[in-house]
C-alpha positions in Angstrom: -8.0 -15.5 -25.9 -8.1 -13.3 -28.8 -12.1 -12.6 -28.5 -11.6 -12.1 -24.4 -8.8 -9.4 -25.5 -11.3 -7.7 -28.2 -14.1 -7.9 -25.2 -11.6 -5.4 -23.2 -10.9 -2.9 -26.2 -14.6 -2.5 -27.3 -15.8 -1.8 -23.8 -13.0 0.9 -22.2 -15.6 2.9 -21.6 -17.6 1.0 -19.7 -15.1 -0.3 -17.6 -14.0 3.9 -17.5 -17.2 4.7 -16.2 -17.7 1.4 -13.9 -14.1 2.4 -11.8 -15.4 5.9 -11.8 -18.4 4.8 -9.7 -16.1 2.6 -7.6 -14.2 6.0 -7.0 -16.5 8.3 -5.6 -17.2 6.3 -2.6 -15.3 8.0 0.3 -14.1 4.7 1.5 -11.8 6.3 4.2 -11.3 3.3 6.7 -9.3 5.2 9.2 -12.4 7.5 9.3 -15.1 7.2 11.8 -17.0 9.1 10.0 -16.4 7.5 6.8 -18.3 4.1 8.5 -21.1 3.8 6.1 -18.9 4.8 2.9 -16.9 1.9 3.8 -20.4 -0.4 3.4 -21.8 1.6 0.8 -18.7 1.1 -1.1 -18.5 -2.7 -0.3 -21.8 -3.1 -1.6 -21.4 -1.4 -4.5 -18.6 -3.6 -4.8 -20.5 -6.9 -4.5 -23.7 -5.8 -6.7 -20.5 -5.1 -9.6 -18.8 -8.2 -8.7 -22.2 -9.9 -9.6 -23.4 -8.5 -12.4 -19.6 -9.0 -13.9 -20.5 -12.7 -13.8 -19.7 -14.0 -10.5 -21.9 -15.8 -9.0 -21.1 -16.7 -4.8 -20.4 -13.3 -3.7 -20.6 -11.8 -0.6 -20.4 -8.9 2.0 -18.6 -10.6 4.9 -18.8 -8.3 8.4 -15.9 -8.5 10.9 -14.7 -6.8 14.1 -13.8 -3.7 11.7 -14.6 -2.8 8.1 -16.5 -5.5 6.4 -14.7 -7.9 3.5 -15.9 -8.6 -0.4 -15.3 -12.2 -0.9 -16.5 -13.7 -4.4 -15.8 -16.9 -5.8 -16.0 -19.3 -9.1 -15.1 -22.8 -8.5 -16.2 -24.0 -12.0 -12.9 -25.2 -13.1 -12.9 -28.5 -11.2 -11.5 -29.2 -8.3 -8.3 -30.7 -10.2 -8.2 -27.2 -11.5 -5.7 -24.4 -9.8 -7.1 -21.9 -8.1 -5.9 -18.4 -7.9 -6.9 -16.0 -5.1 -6.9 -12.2 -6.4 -6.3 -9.8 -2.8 -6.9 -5.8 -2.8 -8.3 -3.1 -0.6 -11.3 -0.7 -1.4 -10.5 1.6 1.3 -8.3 4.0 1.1 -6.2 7.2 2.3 -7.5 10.3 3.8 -7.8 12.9 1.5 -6.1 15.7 3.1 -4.1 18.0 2.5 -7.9 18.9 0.5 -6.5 22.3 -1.2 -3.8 20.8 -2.7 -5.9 18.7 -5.0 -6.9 20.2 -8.7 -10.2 18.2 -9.1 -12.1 17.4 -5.8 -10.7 14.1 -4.4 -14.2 12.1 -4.7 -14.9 13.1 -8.1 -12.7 11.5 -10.7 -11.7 13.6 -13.3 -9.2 12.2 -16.6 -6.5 14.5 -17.5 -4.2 13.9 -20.0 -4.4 10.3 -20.3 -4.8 10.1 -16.5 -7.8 9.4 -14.1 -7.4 11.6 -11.0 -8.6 10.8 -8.0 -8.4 9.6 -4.0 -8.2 5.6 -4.6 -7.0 5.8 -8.7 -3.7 3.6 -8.2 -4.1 2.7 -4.5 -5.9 0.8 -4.8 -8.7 0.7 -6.4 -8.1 0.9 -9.5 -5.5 -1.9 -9.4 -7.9 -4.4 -7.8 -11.5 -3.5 -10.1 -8.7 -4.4 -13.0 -9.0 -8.1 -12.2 -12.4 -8.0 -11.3 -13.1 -6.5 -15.4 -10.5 -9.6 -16.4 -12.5 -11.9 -15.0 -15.9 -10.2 -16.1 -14.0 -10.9 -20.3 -13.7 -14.3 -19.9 -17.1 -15.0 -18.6 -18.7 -12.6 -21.2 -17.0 -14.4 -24.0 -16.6 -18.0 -22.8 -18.9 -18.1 -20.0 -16.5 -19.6 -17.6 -12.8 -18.6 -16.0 -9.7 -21.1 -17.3 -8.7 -21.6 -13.5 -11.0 -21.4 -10.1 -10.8 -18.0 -8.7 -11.6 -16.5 -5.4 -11.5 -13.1 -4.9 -11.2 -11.3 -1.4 -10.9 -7.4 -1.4 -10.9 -5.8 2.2 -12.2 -2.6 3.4 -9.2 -1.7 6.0 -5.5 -2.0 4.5 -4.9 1.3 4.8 -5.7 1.5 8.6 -3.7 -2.4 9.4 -5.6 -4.9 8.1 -6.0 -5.8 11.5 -10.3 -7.3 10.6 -8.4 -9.7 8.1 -5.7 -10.8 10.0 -8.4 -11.9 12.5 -10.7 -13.5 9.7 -7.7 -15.1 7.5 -6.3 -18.0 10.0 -10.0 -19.0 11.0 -11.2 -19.6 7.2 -7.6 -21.1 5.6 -10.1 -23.7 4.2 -12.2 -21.4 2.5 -9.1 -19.4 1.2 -7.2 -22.7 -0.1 -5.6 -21.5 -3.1 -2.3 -22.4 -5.2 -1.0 -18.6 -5.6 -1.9 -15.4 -4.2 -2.2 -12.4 -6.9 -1.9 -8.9 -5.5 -1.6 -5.7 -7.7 -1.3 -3.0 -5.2 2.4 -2.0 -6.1 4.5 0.1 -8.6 6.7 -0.5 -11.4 10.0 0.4 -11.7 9.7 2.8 -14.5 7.4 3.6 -17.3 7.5 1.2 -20.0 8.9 -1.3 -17.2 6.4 -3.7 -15.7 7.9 -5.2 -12.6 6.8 -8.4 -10.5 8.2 -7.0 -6.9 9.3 -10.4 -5.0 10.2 -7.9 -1.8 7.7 -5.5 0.6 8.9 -3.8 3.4 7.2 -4.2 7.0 6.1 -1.5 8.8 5.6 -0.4 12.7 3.7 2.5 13.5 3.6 4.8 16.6 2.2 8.0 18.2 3.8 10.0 20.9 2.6 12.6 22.6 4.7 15.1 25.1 2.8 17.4 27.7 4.4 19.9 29.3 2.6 22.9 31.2 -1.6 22.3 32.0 -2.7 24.5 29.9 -1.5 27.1 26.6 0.3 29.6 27.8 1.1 33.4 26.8 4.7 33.3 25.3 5.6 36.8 27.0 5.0 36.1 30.4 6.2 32.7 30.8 8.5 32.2 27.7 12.1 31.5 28.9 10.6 29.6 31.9 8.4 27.2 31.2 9.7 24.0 28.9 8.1 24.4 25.6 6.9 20.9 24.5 7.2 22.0 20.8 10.6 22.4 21.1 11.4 19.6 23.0 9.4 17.7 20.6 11.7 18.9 17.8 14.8 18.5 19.8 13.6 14.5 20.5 13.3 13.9 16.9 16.8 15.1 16.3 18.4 12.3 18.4 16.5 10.0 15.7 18.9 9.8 13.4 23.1 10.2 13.3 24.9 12.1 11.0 25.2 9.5 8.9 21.5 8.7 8.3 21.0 5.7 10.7 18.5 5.1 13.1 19.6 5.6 16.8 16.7 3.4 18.5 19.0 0.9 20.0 19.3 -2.3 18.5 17.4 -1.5 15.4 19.6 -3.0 13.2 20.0 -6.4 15.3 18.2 -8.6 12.8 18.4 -6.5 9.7 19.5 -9.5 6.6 22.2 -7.6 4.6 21.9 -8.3 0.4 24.2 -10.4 -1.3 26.7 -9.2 -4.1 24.6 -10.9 -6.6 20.8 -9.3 -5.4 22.7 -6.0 -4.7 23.9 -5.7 -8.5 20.7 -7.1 -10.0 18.5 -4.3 -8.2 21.4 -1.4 -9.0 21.8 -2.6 -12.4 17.9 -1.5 -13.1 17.9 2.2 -14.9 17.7 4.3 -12.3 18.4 8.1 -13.0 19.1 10.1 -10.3 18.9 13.4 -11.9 14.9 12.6 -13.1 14.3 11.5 -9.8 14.9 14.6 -8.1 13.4 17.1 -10.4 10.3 15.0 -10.8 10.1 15.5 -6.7 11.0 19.3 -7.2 13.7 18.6 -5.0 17.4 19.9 -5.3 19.3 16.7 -3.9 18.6 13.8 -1.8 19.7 12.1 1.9 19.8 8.9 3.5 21.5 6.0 4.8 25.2 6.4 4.1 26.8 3.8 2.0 23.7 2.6 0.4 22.2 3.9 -3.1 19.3 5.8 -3.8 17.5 2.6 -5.1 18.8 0.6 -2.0 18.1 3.1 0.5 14.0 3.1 -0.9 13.6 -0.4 -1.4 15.8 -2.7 1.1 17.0 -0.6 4.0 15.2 -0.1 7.1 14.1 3.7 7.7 12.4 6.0 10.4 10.1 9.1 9.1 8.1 11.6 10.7 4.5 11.3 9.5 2.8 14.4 10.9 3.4 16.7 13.7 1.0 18.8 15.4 1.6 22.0 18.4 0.2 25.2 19.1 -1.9 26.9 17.1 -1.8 26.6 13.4 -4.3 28.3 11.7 -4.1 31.4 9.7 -2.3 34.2 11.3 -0.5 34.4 14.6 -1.2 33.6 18.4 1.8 33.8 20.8 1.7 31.0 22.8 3.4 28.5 24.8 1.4 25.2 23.6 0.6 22.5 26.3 1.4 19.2 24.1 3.3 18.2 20.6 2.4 15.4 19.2 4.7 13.0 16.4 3.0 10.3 14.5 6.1 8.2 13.2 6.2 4.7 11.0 9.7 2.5 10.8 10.0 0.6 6.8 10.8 -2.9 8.1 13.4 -5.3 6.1 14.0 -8.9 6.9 14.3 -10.6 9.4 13.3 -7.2 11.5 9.3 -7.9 13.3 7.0 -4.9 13.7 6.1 -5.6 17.6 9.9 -5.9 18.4 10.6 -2.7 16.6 7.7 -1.3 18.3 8.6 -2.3 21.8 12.5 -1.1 21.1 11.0 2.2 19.9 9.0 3.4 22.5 11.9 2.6 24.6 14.4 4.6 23.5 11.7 7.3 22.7 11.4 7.2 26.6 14.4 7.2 27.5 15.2 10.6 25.8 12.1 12.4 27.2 13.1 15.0 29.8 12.3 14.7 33.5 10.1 17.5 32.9 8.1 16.6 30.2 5.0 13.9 30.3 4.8 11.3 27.5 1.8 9.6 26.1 3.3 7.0 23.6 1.9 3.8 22.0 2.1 1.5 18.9 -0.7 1.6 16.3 -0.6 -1.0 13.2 2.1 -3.3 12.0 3.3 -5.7 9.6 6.6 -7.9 8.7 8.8 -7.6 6.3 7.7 -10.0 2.7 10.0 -12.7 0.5 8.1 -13.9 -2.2 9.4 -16.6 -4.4 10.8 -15.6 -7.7 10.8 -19.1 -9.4 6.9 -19.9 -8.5 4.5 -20.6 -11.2 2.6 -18.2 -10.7 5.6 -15.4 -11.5 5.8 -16.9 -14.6 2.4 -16.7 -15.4 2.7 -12.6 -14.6 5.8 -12.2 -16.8 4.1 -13.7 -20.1 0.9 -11.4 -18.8 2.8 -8.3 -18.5 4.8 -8.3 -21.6 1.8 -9.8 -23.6 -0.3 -6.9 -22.9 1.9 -3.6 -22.7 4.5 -5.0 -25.2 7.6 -4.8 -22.8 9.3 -7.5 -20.7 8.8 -7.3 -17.1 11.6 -7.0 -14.2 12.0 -8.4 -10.7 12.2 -5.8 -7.8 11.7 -4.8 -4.4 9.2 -2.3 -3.2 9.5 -0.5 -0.4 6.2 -0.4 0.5 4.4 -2.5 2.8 0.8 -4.5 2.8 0.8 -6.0 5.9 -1.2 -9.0 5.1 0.9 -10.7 2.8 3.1 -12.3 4.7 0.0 -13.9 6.9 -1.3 -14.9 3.6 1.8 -16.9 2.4 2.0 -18.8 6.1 -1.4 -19.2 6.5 -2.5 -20.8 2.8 0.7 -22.2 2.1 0.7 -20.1 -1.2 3.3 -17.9 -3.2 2.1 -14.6 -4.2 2.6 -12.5 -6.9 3.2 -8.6 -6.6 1.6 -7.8 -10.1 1.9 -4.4 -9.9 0.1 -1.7 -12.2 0.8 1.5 -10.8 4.0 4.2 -10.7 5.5 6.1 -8.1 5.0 8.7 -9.7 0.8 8.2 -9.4 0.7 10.2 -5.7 -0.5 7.2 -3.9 -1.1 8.8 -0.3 -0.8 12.2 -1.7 -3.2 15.2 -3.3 -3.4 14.5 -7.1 -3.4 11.0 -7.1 -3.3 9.4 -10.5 -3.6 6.0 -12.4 -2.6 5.8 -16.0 -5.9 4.6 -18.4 -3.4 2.5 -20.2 -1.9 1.1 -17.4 -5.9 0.3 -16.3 -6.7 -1.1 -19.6 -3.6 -2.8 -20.0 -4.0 -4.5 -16.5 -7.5 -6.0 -17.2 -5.6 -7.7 -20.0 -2.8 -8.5 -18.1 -5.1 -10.0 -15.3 -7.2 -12.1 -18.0 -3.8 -13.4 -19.5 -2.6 -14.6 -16.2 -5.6 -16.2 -15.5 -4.7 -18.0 -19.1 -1.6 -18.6 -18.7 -2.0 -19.7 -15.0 -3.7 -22.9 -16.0 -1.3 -23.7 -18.7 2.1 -23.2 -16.5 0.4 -25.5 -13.4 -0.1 -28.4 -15.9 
């Protein structure tokens, strides 16, 4: 293990200038436009995947954005076999002038790689693909079969995968699922999460008059969608922070004593938490913690809204529509289609006679619990504090990747949330950020697990 190690120290730059490449792909999958990024980026992939010493790779097309699948059975077949998951696509890059180094073209900074894709999730996944790449270059083999399978639409549902995964179970027969695609708690605290929130998604749109109208001459009598659009949102939440959809909280599993202390017992400070976010203090849920509130309570945000007219200066109007885009964080044993359907009707049922609504679901996924006592979570702990030097923590995330729990039902499998990023990297935001150390130290991390893997499933 020692020479697979060295392999990773003398070649940081190559593997610097290899994720750069991955990065300037454009790989927007919510994007029409971004269509042939998505490819061009997948291939790239592949041709990387390849040369890194794989040798069954492929570019697999599907209803949507097309899936990476590579895989080295060379172990034996009384061998384990781990199946490494991540996305290539990623998040629009807008707000576009918010960003100090254009979004496409990765720039380091202080220690830090900047860029669209950097921790989410890019970065994260090419990690394992550069562990596997220092065993092969030093041993010429892996020390447990590995498949790999890195999708190009996570970002927009994963709904190509969830289509693809329960029609090839065989081909995806694996004894754990590794996933880096979350955070850590802290710095200097690696954390296996062993919790992801669901998610349900939905756009509503209210019409009111047929067309934009001059403010002066019909302002006072005409209903103002805009405002009746801010009004509905209102009636979202009570005064103490919860959600009013009816029956929201039906199925929601409430944490023991014992989880509750473990995950408020982590070193949370408040104070650093708000300045970081420039903010001067913080809401939510009553009678739940900051670190509950963001990691194991169900929630209700406001995405985007758009009325009117909204570019620079200013035109007096009364605007026809308002539109909300709005996604619920899902905790167990909450489902995304039943929170869907309870959503849009309540939504509907606040709507004034006098006002249209266009409203529908978009993507989904349910809640995840992932085992804390599998194999392959002890495998990630020795890998974590081997290679950054500090011992890991359990935690939930509230964050969701939709697929995860289709993988665990579908393959029989545990996964492991073997996170490598912070909250603190911008993931969906301008400036987005991954840590060089936490890249370099998570291509070790991934070639330790893959050691210690085969030695823990003896």
């Amino acid at each position: 293990m020692k020479e697979v190690l060295g392999y990773i120290d003398d070649n940081n730059d190559k593997f610097l200038g290899e994720l750069v490449e991955f990065l300037k792909f454009p790989s927007v999958s919510t994007r029409e436009r971004n269509k042939k990024d998505v490819l061009d980026c997948a291939n790239w992939l592949k041709d990387n995947i390849i040369s890194s010493g794989f040798e069954t790779v492929e570019v697999i097309e599907t209803s949507g954005h097309p899936i990476v699948y590579a895989e080295w059975l060379g172990a034996g077949a009384d061998a384990p076999t781990v199946l490494i998951y991540g996305h290539y696509d990623v998040q629009p890059e807008d707000p576009i002038n918010l960003w100090k180094s254009p979004p496409f073209e990765p720039t380091v900074r202080d220690g830090k790689l900047y860029g669209r894709g950097t921790a989410d999730d890019k970065g994260q996944v090419f990690a394992h693909v550069k562990g596997a790449e220092s065993h092969f270059k030093k041993n010429g083999k892996l020390p447990v079969n590995v498949k790999l399978l890195i999708e190009g639409e996570e970002e927009s549902g994963s709904t190509a995968l969830m289509e693809f995964l329960p029609k090839n179970a065989d081909k995806l027969k694996c004894d754990t699922i590794l996933i880096s695609d979350t955070s850590w708690f802290a710095d200097e605290i690696p954390s296996i999460v062993y919790s992801l929130r669901g998610i349900a998604v939905i756009e509503m749109t209210l019409t009111g008059p047929n067309r934009d109208l001059h403010s002066g001459q019909y302002g006072g009598a005409v209903p103002n969608p805009a405002n009746e659009l801010c009004k509905l949102i209102a009636k979202l939440h009570d005064e103490d922070g919860k959600v009013t959809i009816k029956d929201f909280y039906t199925n929601v599993v409430e944490l023991g004593a014992e989880e509750t202390k473990a995950l408020e017992s982590l070193p949370f400070n408040e104070k650093d938490y708000t300045e970081e976010l420039g903010l001067n203090g913080l809401t939510g849920e009553k009678g739940y913690s900051t670190v509950l509130r963001a990691s194991s309570r169900p929630t209700l945000d406001i995405n985007g809204m758009f009325s009117g007219y909204t570019d620079e200066g200013h035109k007096s109007i009364i605007p026809s529509s308002a539109t909300a885009k709005i996604s619920m964080r899902l905790v167990p044993d909450q489902t995304w289609q039943e929170i869907t359907d309870k959503a849009i009707s309540h939504i509907k049922s606040l709507v004034p006679d006098f006002m249209h609504v266009e409203i529908h679901g978009h993507h989904g996924g349910n809640p995840v619990i992932a085992a804390i006592d599998s194999p392959g979570v002890k495998a990630a702990s020795i890998a974590l504090e081997t290679a950054f030097g500090f011992k890991s923590v359990n935690m939930r995330e509230g964050g969701s990747i939709p697929i995860v729990e289709m993988f665990q039902a579908e393959l029989k499998a545990p996964a492991v949330l073997m996170g490598l990023g912070l909250d603190g990297d911008n993931i969906h935001s301008p400036n987005e950020k991954f840590n060089l150390s936490h890249y370099f130290g998570g291509i070790k991390a991934s070639a330790l697990f893959l050691e210690e893997f085969a030695k823990v499933s003896k």
